[in-house]
Structure formats: structure tokens, C-alpha cells
C-alpha positions as CSV (number, residue, x, y, z in Angstrom):
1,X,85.9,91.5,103.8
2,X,88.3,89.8,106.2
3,X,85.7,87.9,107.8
4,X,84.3,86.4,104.4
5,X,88.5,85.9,103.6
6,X,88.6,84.1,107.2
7,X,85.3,81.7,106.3
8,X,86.5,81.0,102.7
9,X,89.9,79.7,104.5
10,X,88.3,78.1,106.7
11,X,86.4,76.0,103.8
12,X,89.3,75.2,101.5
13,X,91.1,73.7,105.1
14,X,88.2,71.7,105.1
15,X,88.4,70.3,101.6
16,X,91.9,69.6,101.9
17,X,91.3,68.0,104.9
18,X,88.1,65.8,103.2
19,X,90.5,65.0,100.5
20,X,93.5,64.7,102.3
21,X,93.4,60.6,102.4
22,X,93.8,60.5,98.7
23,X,97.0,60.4,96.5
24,X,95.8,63.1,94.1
25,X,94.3,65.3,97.3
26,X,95.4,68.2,95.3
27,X,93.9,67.8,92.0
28,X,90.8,66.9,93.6
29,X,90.8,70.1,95.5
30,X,90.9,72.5,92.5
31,X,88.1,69.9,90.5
32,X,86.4,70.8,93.6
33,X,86.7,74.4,93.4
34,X,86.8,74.8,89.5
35,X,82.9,73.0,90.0
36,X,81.6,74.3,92.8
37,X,82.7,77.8,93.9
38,X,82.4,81.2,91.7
39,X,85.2,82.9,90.4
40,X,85.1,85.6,92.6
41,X,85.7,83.1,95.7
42,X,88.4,81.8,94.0
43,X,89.6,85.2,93.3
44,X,89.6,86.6,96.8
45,X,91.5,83.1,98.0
46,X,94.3,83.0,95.6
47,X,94.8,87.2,96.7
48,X,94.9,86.1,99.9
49,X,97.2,83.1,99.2
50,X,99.6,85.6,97.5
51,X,99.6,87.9,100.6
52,X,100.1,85.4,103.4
53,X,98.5,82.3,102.7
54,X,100.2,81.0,106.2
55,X,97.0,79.7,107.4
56,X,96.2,77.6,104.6
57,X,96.7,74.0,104.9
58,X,100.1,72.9,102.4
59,X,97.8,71.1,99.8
60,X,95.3,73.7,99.9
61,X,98.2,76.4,98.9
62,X,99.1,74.1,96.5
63,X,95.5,73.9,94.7
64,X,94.9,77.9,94.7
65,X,99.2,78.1,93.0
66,X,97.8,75.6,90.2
67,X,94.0,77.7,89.7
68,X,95.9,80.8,89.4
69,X,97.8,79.4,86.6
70,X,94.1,78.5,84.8
């Protein structure tokens, strides 16, 4: 389980950072996520986010706070 926690980290760094040139990097990170990952990705992220989080890149954090308000 921690591994697949480690790799889905490491892909939401890597969105942010693919986004990270625009002004609206966070909305297009959870447009991103809302279309293209299940819910239970999402699911274990935003846990993990509420747990420690301290490796995900600021806008990412950001984008997982606003999808677990959806």
C-alpha cells in the first residue's frame, strides 16, 4: 500500500509540476484528476494528504484540499 501511496505522489508532483507555468496550475490539477484518475486514487491521496502530505508539492496539496471538498 505504501509503495502504490509513494507512486501516486509521485504523479500528482508531476502534474503540478506540468502545470505549474500556468496562472490557474491548481484548477487545472484537480480538472486533471476529476477526468483522468478513479476515485479510489483520489481517495488514497487526499488520506494521505491528511496524514502528512509533506512530500506533496504546495499546489498539489492545494488541489487534493479543494477535491476533498467535492
Amino acid at each position: 500500500m505504501a509503495q502504490e501511496v509513494d507512486q501516486l505522489v509521485k504523479m500528482m508532483n508531476q502534474i503540478a509540476d506540468n502545470f505549474s507555468f500556468h496562472d490557474d496550475v491548481v484548477d487545472r490539477i484537480v480538472d486533471h484528476v476529476l477526468r483522468f484518475w478513479a476515485p479510489s486514487m483520489q481517495k488514497k491521496l487526499i488520506d494521505h494528504e491528511r496524514g502528512q502530505g509533506a512530500d506533496l508539492k504546495p499546489a498539489a496539496r492545494e488541489a487534493l484540499k479543494r477535491l476533498e471538498m467535492d
